[in-house]
DRENDO-1510 file (C-alpha; in Angstrom, 1 decimal, always signed):
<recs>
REC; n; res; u; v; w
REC; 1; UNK; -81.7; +134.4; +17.5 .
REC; 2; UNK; -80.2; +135.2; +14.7 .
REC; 3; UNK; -82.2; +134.4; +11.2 .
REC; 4; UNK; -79.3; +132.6; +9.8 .
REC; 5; UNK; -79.3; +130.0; +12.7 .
REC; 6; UNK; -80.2; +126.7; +13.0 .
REC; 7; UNK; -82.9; +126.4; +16.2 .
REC; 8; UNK; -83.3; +122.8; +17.6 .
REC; 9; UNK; -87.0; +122.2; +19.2 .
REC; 10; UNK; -87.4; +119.1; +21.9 .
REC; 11; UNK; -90.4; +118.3; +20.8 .
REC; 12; UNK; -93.4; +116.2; +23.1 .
REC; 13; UNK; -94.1; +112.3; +23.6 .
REC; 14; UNK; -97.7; +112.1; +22.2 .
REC; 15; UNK; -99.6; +112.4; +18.8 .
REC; 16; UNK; -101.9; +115.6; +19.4 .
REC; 17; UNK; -99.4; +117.1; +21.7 .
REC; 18; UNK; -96.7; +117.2; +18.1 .
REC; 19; UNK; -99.3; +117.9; +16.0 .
REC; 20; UNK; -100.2; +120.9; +18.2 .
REC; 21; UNK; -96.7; +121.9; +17.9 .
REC; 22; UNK; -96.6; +122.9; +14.5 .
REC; 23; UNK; -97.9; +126.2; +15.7 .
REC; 24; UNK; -94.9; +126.5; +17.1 .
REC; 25; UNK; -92.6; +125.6; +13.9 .
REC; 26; UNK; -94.4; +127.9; +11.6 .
REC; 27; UNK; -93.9; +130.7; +14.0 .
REC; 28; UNK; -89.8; +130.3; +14.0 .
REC; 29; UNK; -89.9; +129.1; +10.1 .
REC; 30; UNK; -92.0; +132.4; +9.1 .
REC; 31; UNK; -90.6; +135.3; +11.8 .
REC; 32; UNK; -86.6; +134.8; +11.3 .
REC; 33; UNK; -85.3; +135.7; +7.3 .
REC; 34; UNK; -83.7; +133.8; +5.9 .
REC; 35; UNK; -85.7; +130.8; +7.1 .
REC; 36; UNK; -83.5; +128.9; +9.7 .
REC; 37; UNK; -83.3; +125.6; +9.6 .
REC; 38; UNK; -85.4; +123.6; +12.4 .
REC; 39; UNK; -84.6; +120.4; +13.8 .
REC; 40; UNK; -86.6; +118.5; +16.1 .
REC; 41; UNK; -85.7; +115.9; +18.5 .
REC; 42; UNK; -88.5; +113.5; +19.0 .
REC; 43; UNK; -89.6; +110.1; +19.5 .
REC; 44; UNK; -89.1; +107.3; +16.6 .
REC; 45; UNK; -93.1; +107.0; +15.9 .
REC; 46; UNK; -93.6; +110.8; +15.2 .
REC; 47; UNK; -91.4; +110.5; +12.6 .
REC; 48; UNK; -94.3; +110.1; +9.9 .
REC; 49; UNK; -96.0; +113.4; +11.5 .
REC; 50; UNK; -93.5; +116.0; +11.5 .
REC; 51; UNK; -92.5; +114.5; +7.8 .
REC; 52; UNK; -95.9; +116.4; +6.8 .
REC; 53; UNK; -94.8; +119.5; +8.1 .
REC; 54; UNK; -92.6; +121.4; +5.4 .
REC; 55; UNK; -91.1; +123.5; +8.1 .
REC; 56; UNK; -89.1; +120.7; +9.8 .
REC; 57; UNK; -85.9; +120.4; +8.1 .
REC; 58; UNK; -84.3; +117.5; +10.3 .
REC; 59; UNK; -86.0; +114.9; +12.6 .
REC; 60; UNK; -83.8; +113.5; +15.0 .
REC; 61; UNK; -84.8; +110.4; +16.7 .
REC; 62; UNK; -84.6; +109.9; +20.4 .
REC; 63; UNK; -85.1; +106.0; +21.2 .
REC; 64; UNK; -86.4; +106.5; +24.4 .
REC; 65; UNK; -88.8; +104.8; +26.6 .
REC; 66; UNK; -91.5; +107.7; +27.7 .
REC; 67; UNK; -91.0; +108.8; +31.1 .
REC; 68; UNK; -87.2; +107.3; +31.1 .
REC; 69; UNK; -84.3; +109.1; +31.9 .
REC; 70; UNK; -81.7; +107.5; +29.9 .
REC; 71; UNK; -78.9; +109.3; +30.8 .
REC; 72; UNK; -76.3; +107.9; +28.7 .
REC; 73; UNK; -78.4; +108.1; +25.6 .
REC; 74; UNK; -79.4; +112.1; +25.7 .
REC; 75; UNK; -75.6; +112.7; +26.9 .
REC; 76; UNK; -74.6; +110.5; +23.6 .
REC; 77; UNK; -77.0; +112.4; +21.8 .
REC; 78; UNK; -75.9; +115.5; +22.7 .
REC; 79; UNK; -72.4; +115.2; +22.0 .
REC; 80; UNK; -73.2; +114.0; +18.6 .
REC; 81; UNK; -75.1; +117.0; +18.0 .
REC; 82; UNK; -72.6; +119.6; +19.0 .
REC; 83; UNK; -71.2; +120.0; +15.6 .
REC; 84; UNK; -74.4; +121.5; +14.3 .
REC; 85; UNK; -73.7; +124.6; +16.4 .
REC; 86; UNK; -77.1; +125.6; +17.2 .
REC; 87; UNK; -77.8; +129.1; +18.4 .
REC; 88; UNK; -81.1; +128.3; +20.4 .
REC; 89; UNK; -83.1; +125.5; +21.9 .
REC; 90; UNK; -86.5; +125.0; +22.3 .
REC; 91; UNK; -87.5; +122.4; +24.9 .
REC; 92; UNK; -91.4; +122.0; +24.5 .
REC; 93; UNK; -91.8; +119.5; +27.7 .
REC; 94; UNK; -91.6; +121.2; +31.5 .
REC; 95; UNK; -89.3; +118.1; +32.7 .
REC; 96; UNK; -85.8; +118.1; +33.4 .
REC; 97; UNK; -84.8; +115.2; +31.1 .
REC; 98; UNK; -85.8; +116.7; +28.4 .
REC; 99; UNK; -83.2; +119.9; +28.8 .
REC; 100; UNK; -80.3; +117.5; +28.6 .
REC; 101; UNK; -79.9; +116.9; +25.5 .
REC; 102; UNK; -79.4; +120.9; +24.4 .
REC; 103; UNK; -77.5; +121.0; +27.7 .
REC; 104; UNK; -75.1; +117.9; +26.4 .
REC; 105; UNK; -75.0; +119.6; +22.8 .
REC; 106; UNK; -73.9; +123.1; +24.2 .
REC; 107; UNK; -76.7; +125.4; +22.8 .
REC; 108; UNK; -75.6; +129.0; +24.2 .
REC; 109; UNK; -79.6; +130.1; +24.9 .
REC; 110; UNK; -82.1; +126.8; +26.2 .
REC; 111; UNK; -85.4; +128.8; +26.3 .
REC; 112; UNK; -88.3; +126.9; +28.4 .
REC; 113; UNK; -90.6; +126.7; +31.2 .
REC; 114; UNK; -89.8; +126.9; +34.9 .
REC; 115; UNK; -89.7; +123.2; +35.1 .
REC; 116; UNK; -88.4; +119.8; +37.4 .
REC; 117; UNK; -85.3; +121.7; +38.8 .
REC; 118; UNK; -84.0; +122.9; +35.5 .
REC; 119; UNK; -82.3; +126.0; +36.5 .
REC; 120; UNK; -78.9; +125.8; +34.4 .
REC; 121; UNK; -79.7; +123.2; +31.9 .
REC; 122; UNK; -82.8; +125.9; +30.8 .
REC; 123; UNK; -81.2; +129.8; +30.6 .
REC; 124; UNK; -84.2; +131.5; +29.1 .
REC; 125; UNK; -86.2; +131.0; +31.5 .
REC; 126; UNK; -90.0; +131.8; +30.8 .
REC; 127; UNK; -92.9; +132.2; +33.4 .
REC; 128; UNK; -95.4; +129.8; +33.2 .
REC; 129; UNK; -99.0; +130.9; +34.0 .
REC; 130; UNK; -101.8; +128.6; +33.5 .
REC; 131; UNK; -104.2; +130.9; +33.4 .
REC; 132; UNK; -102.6; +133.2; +30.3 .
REC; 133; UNK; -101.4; +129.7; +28.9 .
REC; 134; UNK; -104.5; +127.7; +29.2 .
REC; 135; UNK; -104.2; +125.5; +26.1 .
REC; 136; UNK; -101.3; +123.2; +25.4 .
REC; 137; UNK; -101.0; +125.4; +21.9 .
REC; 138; UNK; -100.7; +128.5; +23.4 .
REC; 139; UNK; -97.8; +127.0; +25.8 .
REC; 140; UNK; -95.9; +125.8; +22.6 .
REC; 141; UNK; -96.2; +128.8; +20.7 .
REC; 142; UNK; -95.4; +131.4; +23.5 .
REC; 143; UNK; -91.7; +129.5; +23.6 .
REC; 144; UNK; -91.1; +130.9; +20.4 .
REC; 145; UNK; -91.9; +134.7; +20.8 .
REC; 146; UNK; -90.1; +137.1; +22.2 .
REC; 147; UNK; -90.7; +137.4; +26.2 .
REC; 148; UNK; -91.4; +141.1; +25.9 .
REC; 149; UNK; -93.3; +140.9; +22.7 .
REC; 150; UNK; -96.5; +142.2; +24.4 .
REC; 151; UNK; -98.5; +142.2; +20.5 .
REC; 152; UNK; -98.2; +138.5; +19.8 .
REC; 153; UNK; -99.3; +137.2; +16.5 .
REC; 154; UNK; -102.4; +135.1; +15.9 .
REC; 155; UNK; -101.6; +131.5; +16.7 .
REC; 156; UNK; -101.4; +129.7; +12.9 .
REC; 157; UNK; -103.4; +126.5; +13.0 .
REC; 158; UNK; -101.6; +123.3; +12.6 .
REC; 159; UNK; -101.8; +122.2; +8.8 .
REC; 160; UNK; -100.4; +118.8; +7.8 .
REC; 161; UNK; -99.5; +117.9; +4.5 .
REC; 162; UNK; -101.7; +115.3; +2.5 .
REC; 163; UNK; -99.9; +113.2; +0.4 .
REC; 164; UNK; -102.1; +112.8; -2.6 .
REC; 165; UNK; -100.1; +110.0; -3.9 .
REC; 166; UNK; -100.3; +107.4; -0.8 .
REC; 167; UNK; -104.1; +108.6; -0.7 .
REC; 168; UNK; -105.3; +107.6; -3.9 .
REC; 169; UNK; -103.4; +104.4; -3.1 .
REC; 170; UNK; -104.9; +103.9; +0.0 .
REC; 171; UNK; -108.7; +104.3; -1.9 .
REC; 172; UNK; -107.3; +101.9; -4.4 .
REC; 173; UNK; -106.6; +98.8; -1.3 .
REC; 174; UNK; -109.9; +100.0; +0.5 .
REC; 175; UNK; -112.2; +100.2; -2.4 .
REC; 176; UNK; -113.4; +103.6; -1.3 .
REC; 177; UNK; -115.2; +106.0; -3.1 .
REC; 178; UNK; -115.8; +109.6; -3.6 .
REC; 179; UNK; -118.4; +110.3; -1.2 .
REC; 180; UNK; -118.3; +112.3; +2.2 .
REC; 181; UNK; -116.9; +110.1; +5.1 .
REC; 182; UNK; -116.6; +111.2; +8.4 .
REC; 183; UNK; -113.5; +109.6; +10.7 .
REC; 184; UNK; -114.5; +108.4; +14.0 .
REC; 185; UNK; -111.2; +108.0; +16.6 .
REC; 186; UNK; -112.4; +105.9; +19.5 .
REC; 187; UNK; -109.2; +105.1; +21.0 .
REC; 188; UNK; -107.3; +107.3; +23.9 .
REC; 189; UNK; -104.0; +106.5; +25.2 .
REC; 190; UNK; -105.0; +106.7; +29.3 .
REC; 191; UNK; -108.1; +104.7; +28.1 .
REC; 192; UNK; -111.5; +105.4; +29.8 .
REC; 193; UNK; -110.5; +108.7; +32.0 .
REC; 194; UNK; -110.4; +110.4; +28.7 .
REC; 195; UNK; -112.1; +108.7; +26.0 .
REC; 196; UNK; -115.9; +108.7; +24.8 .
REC; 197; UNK; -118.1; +106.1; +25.6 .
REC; 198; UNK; -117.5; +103.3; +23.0 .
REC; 199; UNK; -121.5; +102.9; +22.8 .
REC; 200; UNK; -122.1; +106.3; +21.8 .
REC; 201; UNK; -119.7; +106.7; +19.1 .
REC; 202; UNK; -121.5; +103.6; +17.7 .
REC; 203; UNK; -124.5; +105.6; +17.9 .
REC; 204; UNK; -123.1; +108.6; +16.2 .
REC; 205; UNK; -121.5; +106.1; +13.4 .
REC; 206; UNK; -125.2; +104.4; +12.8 .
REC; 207; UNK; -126.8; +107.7; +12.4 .
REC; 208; UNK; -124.1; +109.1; +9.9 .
REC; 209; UNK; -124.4; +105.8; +8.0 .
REC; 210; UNK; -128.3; +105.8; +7.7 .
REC; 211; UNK; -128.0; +109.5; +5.8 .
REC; 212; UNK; -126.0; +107.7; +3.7 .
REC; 213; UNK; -122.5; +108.9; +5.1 .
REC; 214; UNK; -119.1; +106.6; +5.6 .
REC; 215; UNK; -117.9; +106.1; +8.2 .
REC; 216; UNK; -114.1; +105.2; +8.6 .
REC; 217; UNK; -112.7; +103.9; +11.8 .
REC; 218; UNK; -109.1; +105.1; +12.5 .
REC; 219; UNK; -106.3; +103.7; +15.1 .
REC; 220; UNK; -103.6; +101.6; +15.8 .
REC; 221; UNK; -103.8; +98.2; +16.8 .
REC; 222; UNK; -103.8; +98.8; +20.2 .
REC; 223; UNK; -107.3; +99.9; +18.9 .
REC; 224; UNK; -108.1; +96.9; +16.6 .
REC; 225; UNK; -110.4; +95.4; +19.3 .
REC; 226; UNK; -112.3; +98.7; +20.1 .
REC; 227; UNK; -112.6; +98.9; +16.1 .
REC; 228; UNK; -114.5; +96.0; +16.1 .
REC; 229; UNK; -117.2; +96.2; +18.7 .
REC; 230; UNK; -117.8; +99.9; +17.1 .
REC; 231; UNK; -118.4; +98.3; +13.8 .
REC; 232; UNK; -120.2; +95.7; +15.1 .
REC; 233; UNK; -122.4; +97.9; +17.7 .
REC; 234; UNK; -123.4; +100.5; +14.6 .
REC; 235; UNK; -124.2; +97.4; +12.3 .
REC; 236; UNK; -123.9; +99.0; +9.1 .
REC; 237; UNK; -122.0; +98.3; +5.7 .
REC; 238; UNK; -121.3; +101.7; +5.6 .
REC; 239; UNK; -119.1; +101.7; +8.9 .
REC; 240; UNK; -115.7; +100.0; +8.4 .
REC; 241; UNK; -112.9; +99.7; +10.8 .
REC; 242; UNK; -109.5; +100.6; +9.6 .
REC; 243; UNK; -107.7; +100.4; +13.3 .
REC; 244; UNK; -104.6; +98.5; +12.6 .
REC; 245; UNK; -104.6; +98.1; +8.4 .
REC; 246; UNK; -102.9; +101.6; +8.2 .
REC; 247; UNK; -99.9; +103.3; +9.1 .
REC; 248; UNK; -99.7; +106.8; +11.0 .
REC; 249; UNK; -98.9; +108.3; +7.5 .
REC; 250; UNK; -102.0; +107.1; +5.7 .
REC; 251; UNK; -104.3; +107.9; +8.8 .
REC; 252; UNK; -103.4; +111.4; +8.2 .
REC; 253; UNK; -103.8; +111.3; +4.6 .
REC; 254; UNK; -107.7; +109.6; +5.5 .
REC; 255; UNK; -108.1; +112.5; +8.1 .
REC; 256; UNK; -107.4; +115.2; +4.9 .
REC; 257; UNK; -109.9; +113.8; +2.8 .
REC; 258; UNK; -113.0; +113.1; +5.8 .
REC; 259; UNK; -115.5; +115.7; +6.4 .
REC; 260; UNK; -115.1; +115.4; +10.3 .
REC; 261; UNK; -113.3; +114.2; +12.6 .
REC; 262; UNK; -114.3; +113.1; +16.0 .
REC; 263; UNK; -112.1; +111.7; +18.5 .
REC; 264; UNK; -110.8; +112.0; +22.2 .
</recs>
């Protein structure tokens, strides 16, 4: 790829998944000069989480059921985004709906992983072993080095940026203070397969909050209810649920101030 060209990355469908891909973007931003430009086509709610990451010059939105093809949408997407004339895609996911849209926008080289039946929309075809790409973060950010490049670089750590503004806000509506807090995330999106038992974050939160720690509890309000019975399992002033009262934006600003974070 040349430096001077725009690259556009399809990027996942979940939170930790995008947040994990940052890797990704600050390999391409810092390893072509001049920077190129990077535009990622995603989902409408990850729009707040690649707004903290300075390498992401363009978010485009993909309105998208998960798990639905949506023909006519990706083709009208593509065709939209023909006039960028990007050089290279980057398509993240191993399914074959998510190579359309490069396909549909006529991106010479659609690098990826031997996927559902891809062969033609993907024509940078990399191998994909699970046992050399045993972390979701490693998967990413091998997609963005060269195939032969047998001396690859130290995987950068995903870094969000905090928005110091919306966070002294956010302490303003809460009434919180300056003292270590610790964020507790009990909610997972497959629910119990993958998630901590409910009872022994509660534990965890009355313990921090007896040594005089706060506790904040973080979600959406899919996880209001889960919020609750935490809050009201640990029993403590010092444990408040916040699942619901914020946005995905000021839950990463409260994860850059806690201590620890401990979710699913």
């Amino acid at each position: 790829v040349n430096s001077s060209d725009k690259v556009l990355i399809v990027g996942p469908s979940w939170v930790g998944d995008m947040v994990m891909a940052h890797a990704l973007f600050q390999s391409v931003h810092s390893n072509f000069l001049p920077t190129p430009e990077i535009h990622v086509v995603a989902p409408p709610w990850s729009k707040p989480v690649l707004a903290r990451m300075p390498e992401v010059s363009r978010v485009i939105e993909l309105p998208v059921e998960h798990g639905k093809l949506a023909f006519t949408t990706r083709l009208q997407l593509g065709r939209r985004l023909r006039s960028e004339s990007y050089k290279q895609a980057i398509i993240l996911p191993r399914s074959l709906k998510s190579a359309l849209v490069p396909f549909f926008a006529r991106v010479p080289i659609r690098t990826g992983f031997r996927g559902e039946c891809r062969f033609g929309l993907v024509n940078d075809i990399r191998p994909f072993d699970k046992n050399v790409l045993d972390q979701t973060v490693k998967r990413f950010f091998a997609l963005g080095v060269d195939v032969d490049d047998k001396e690859r670089e130290q995987i950068p750590r995903p870094r969000l940026k905090v928005s110091s503004e919306n966070l002294a806000r956010l302490k303003v509506k809460f009434g919180l203070d300056e003292e270590i807090a610790v964020a507790l995330m009990p909610g997972a999106a497959f629910g119990p397969a993958k998630q901590w038992p409910l009872e022994y974050y509660a534990d965890l939160a009355s313990r921090l909050a007896a040594a005089g720690v706060n506790v904040w509890v973080l979600g959406s309000n899919k996880e209001r209810v889960l919020g609750l019975e935490l809050t009201r399992l640990a029993d403590h002033s010092k444990v408040r649920n916040f699942c619901g009262k914020t946005s995905l934006g000021d839950a990463i600003d409260l994860l850059g101030t806690a201590l620890v974070a401990v979710g699913n």
